[in-house]
C-alpha positions as CSV (number, residue, x, y, z in Angstrom):
1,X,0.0,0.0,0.0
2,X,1.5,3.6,-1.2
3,X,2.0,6.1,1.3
4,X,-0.5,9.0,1.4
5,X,1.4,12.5,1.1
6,X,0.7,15.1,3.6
7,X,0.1,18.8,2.8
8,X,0.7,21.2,5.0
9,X,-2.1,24.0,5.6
10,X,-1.2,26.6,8.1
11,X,-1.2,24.2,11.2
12,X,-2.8,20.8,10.1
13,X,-1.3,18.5,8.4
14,X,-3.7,17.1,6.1
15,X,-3.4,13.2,4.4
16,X,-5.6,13.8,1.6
17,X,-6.6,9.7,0.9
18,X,-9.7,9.9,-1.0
19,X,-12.2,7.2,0.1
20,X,-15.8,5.7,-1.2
21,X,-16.9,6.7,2.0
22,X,-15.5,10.3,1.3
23,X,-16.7,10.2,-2.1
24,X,-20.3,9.1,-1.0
25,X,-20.4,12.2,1.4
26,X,-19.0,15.0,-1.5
27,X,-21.9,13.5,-3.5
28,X,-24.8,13.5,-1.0
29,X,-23.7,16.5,1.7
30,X,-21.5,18.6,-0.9
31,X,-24.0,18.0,-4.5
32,X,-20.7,16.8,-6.1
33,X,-20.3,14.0,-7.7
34,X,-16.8,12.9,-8.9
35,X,-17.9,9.8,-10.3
36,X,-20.3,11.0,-12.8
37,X,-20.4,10.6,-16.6
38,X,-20.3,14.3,-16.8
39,X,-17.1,15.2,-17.8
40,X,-18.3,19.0,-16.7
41,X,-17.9,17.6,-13.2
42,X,-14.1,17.4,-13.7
43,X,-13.5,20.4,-15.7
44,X,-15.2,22.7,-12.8
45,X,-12.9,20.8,-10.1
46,X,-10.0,21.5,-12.5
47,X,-10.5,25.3,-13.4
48,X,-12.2,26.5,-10.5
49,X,-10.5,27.3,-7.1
50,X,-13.6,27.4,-5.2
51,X,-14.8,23.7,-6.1
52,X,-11.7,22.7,-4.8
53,X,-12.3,24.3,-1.9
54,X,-16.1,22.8,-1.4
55,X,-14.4,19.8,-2.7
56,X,-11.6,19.0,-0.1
57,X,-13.4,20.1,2.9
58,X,-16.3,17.4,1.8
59,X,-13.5,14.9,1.3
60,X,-11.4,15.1,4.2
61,X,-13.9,16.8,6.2
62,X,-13.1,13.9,9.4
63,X,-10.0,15.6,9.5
64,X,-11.0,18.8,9.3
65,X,-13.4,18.6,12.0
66,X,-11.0,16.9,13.8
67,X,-8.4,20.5,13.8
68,X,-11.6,22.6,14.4
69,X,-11.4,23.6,10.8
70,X,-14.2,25.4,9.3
71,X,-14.6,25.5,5.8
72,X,-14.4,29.2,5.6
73,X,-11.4,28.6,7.6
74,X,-9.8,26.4,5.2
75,X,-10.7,29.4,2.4
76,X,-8.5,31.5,4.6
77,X,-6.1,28.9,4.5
78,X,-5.6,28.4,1.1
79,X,-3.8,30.3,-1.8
80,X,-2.4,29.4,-5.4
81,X,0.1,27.2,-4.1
82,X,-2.2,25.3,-1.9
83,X,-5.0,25.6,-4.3
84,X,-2.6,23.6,-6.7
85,X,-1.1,21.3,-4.4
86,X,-4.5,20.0,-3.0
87,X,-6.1,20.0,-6.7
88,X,-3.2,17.5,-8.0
89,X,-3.3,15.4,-5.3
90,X,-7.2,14.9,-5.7
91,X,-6.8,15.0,-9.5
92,X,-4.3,12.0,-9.6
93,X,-5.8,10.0,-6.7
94,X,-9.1,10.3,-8.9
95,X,-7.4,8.9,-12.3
96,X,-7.4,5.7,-10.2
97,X,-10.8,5.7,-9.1
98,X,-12.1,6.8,-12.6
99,X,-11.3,6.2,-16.1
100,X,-13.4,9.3,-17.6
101,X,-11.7,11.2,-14.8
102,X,-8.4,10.3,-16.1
103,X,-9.5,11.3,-19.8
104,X,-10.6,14.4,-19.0
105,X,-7.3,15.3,-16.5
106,X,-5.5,14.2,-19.5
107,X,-7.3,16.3,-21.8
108,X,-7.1,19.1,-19.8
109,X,-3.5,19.2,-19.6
110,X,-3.0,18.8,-23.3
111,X,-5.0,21.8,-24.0
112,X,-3.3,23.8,-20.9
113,X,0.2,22.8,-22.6
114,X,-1.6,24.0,-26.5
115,X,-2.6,20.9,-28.1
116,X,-5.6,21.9,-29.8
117,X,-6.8,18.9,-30.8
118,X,-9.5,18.2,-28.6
119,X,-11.0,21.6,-29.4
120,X,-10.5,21.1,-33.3
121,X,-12.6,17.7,-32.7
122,X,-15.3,19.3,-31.1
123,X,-15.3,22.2,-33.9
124,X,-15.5,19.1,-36.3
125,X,-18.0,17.8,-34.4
126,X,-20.2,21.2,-34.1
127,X,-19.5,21.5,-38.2
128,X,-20.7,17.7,-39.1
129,X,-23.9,18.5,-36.7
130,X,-24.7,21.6,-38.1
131,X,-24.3,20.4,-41.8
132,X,-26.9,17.5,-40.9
133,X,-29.2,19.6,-39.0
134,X,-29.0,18.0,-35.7
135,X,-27.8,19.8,-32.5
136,X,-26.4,18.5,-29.2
């Protein structure tokens, strides 16, 4: 069994291991749910600081409550760099649990480093629909 990391946020040290059990409560106590078919669902945890945020604290929340942590405390807690560390940890322990997580993580990286080709495909795709008259 690999060791979970800790990250370091002001006092607490945090070992961000994602569970079921911690997935089950982001889904039914936060409204997320990281195992969806909606690859929207990763993009927003990807590109948006906040979701993170909402996020984390619904994932580790034992250990946040633990540390008397609020979320709004953990908001105060958190800048770029821990934005980012706490996003890539969560991103790659959720390739493992998901495939169309991994896809998407993929994808998104590809297009953050300029390979355009996902958003060539979906102009091809937008194009081909158009032509036949069909929409999405």
């Amino acid at each position: 069994m690999s060791t979970t990391p800790t990250i370091s946020l002001g006092k607490l040290s945090l070992r961000p291991r994602i569970t079921v059990k911690s997935l089950r409560r982001l889904k039914e106590d936060g409204g997320i749910d990281f195992t969806s078919s909606d690859p929207e669902v990763t993009v927003g945890f990807l590109r948006d600081p906040i979701v993170v945020i909402m996020s984390v604290y619904q994932l580790y929340r034992d250990q946040f409550e633990a540390a008397k942590v609020t979320e709004e405390d953990l908001e105060d807690l958190c800048g770029p760099e821990e934005i980012q560390l706490l996003r890539s940890e969560v991103d790659q322990q959720m390739r493992s649990f998901s495939s169309l997580w991994k896809i998407v993580s993929i994808e998104m990286e590809n297009l953050l480093s300029g390979d355009t080709n996902l958003l060539e495909l979906a102009e091809k795709k937008r194009l081909l629909q158009a032509a036949s008259g069909h929409s999405s």
